[in-house]
C-alpha positions in Angstrom: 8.2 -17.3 -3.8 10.9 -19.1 -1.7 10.0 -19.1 2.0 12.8 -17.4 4.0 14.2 -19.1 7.1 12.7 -18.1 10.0 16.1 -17.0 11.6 16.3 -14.3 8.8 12.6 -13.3 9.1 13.9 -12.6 12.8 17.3 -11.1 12.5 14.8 -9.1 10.2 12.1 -7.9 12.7 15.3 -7.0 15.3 17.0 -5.0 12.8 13.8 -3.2 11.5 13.0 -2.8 16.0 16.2 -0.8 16.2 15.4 1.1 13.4 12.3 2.4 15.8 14.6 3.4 18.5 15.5 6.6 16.9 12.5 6.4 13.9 13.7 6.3 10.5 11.3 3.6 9.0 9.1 6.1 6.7 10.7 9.0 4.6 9.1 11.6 7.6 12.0 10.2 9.5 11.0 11.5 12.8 13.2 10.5 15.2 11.0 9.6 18.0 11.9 6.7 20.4 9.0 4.3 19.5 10.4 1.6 21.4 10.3 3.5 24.4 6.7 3.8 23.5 6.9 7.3 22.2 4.2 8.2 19.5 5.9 8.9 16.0 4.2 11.2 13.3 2.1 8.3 12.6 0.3 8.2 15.7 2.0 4.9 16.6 4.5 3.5 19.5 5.8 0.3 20.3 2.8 -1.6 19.3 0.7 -1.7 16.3 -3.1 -0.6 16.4 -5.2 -2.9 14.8 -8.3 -1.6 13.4 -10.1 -4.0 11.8 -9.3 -7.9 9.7 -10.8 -10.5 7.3 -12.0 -11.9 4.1 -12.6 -8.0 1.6 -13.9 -8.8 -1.6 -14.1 -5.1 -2.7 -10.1 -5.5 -3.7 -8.5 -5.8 -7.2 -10.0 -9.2 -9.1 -6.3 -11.2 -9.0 -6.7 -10.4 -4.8 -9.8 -11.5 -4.1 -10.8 -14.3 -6.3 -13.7 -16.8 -4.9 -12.6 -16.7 -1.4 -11.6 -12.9 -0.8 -8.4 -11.0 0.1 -7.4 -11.1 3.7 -7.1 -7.9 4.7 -5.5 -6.4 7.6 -6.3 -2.7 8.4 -3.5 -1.0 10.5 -4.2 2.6 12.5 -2.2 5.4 12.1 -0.8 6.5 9.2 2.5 8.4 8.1 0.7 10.4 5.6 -2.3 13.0 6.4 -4.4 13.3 3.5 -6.9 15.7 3.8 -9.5 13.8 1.8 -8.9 10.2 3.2 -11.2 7.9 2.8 -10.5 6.2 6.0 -9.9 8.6 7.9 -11.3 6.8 11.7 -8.6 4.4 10.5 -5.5 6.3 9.6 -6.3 9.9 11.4 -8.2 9.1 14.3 -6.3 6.5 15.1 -9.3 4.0 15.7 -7.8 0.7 17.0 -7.0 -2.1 19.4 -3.1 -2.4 20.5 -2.1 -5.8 19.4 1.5 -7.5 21.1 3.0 -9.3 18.0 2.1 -13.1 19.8 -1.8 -11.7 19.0 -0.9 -10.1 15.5 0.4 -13.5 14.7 -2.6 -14.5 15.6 -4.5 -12.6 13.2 -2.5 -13.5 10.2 -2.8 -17.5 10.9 -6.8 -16.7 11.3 -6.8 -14.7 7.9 -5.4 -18.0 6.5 -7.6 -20.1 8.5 -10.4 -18.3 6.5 -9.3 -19.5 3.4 -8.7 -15.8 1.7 -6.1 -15.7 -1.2 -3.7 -14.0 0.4 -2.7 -12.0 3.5 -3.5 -8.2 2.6 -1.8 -5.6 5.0 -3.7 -1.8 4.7 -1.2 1.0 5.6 1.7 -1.2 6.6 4.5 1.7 6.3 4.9 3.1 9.6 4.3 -0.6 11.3 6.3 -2.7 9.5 8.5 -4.3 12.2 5.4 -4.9 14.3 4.5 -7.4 10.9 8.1 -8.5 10.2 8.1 -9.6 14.3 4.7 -11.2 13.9 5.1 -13.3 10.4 8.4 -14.5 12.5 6.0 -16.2 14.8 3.3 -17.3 12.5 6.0 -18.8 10.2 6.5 -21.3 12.6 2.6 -22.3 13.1 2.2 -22.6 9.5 1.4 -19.3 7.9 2.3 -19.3 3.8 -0.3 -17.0 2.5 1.3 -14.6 -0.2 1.7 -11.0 1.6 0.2 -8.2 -0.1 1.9 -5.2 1.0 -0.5 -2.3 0.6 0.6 1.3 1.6 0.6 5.0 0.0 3.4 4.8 -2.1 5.5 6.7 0.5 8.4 4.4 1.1 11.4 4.5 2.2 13.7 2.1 -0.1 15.8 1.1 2.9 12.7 -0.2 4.9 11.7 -1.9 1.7 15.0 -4.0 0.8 14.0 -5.2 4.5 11.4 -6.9 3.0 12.9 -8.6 0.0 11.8 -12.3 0.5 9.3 -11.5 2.8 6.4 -9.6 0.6 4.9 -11.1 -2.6 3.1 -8.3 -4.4 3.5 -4.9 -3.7 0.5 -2.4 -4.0 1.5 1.7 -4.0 -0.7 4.2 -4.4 1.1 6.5 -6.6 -0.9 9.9 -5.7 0.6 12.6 -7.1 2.6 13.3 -9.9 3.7 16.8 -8.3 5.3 17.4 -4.9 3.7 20.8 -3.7 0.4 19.0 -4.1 1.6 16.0 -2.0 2.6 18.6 0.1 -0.6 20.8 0.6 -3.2 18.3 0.8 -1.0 15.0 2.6 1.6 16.5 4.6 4.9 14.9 3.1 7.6 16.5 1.1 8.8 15.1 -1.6 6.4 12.6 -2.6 6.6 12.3 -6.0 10.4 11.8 -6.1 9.8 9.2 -3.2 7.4 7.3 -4.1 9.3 6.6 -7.4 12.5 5.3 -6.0 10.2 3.5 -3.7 8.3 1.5 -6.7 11.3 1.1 -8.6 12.7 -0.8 -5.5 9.2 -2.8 -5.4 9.1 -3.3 -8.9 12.9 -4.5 -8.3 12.2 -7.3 -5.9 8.9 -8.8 -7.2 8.8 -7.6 -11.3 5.4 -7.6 -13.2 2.4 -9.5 -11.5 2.4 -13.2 -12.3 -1.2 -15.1 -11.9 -1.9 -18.5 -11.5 -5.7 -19.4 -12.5 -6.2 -15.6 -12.3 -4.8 -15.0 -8.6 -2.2 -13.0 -7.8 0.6 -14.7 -6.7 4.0 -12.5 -7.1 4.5 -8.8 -8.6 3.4 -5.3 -8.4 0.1 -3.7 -9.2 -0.3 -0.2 -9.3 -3.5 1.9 -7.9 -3.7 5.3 -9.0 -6.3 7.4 -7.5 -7.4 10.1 -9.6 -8.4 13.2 -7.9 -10.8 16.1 -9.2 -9.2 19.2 -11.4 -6.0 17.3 -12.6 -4.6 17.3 -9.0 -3.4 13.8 -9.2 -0.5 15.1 -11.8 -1.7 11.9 -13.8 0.4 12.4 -17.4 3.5 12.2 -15.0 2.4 9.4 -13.0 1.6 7.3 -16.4 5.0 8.6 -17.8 6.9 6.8 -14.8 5.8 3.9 -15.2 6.0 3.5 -18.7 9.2 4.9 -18.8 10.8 3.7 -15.9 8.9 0.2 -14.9 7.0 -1.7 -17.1 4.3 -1.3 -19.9 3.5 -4.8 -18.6 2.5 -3.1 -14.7 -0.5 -3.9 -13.7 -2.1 -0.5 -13.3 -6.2 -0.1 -11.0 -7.1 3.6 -12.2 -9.5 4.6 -9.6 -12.6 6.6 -9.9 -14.0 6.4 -6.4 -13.1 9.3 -5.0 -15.4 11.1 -3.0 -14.9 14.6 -0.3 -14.1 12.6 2.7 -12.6 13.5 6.3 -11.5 17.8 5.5 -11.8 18.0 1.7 -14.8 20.2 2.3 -12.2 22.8 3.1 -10.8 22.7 0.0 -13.1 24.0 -2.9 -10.8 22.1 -5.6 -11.6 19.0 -3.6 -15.2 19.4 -2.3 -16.5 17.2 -5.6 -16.5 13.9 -7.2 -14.5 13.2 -10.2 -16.6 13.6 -13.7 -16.5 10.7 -16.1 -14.6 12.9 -18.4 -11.8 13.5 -15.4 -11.3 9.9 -15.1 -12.0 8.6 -19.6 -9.0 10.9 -20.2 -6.7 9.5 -17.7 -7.6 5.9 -19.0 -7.5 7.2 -22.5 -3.7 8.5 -22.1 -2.6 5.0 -20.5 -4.3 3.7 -23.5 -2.4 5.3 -25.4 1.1 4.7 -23.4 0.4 1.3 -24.0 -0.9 0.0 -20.7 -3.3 -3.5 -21.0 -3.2 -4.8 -17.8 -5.6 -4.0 -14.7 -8.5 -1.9 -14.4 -10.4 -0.8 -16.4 -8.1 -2.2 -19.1 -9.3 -6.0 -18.3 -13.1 -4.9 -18.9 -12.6 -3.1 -22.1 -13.5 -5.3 -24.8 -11.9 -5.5 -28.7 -12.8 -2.2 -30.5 -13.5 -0.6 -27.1 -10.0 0.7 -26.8 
């Protein structure tokens, strides 16, 4: 993708810092003065918390490749899932502050490292803080392809920010029902969020293009399926192939374990069974989705 100027990556960051003064950035649109320094819903001020970065090879295939996928975990979180996996991270708020000069930093290391492509974990509630810091590592040389990886709770006038600026974008659609969103992640409408959110995605960047089977440009899809149907997964599937692309390159995940407070949640204290997550895949089969996982493992005849 075509490098913007540096002068609009900056006119960029200043718009998206004003944005902070009276916070709008997520759909929880809070209003708290993060500028002044004031915490938002997400736990987060001024300045992002940096929790952890480098070279992940436990990503999607097309991200990580031989040399890895450089991610960049962020702390806080506009959402509060109940069963979150990272829950230090994104609850707890487990981080350093970083001034933009030193997140700079960070992404010219990831690059330095030789990874694929610069992966940013939870990047909704923080995305001037990365808008202000690619402005400086621009002009030391940065030109890894941005990975923008968040919850699929958007806001589409955050994201048209970032048109130019991020090369593959990477939802989590999580629910295909709102009072779920609602009871176990503390957001309101999700579901109709997060698709005018992926449309917008899907808008700027279109299906995933590879080059020697890396990622360069697109959207890719995760889908997290959650025990007793709660993931609203017919609906989920429906939107995409109905409203983005047959062609999306769709990660149907069956990792899910009772992390942080599922416990408290009897329809959430358990893994997922296999037949929980070979009907899901089975339905995108037969939607007609090919491309991600585990559509790329199964063989002819498998299907």
């Amino acid at each position: 993708m075509k490098m913007l100027p540096t002068a609009e990556i900056e006119a960029r960051a200043e718009k998206l810092l004003r944005s902070m003064k009276k916070c709008n950035l997520c759909p929880v649109k809070c209003g708290a003065n993060r500028l002044s320094g004031e915490e938002g819903l997400c736990g987060v001020g001024r300045y992002a918390l940096l929790s952890s970065y480098g070279p992940h090879f436990g990503e999607e295939p097309v991200l990580v490749g031989e040399k890895g996928s450089g991610t960049v975990f962020f702390a806080g979180c506009s959402m509060h899932c109940v069963y979150c996996q990272n829950y230090e991270i994104s609850q707890l708020k487990l981080g350093r502050t970083v001034a933009p000069r030193d997140l700079a930093r960070v992404f010219l290391e990831i690059q330095e490292m030789g990874c694929h492509n610069l992966n940013l974990v939870t990047p909704t509630h923080v995305v001037p803080h990365i808008v202000e810091a690619l402005s400086i590592a621009r002009t030391e040389g940065f030109e890894l392809p941005i990975v923008y990886n968040s919850g699929g709770y958007d806001r589409v006038e955050t994201l048209r920010l970032l048109e130019g600026i991020v090369d593959i974008y990477m939802p989590d659609i999580k629910y295909g029902d709102s009072a779920i969103a609602e009871r176990y992640s503390g957001v309101t409408d999700y579901f109709e969020t997060a698709k005018k959110a992926v449309k917008e995605m899907h808008r700027q960047v279109g299906d995933l293009v590879t080059v020697d089977g890396i990622a360069v440009r697109g959207l890719i899809v995760r889908h997290l399926i959650l025990p007793n149907g709660l993931s609203g997964s017919e609906k989920v599937l429906e939107f995409l192939r109905d409203e983005i692309s047959k062609d999306t390159y769709l990660n149907i995940m069956d990792q899910y374990y009772p992390a942080y407070r599922a416990s408290d949640f009897p329809e959430l204290s358990r893994r997922i069974t296999p037949a929980e997550y070979r009907d899901v895949v089975e339905m995108a089969l037969e939607m007609g989705f090919h491309r991600g996982i585990p559509f790329d493992f199964i063989g002819p005849g498998q299907k």
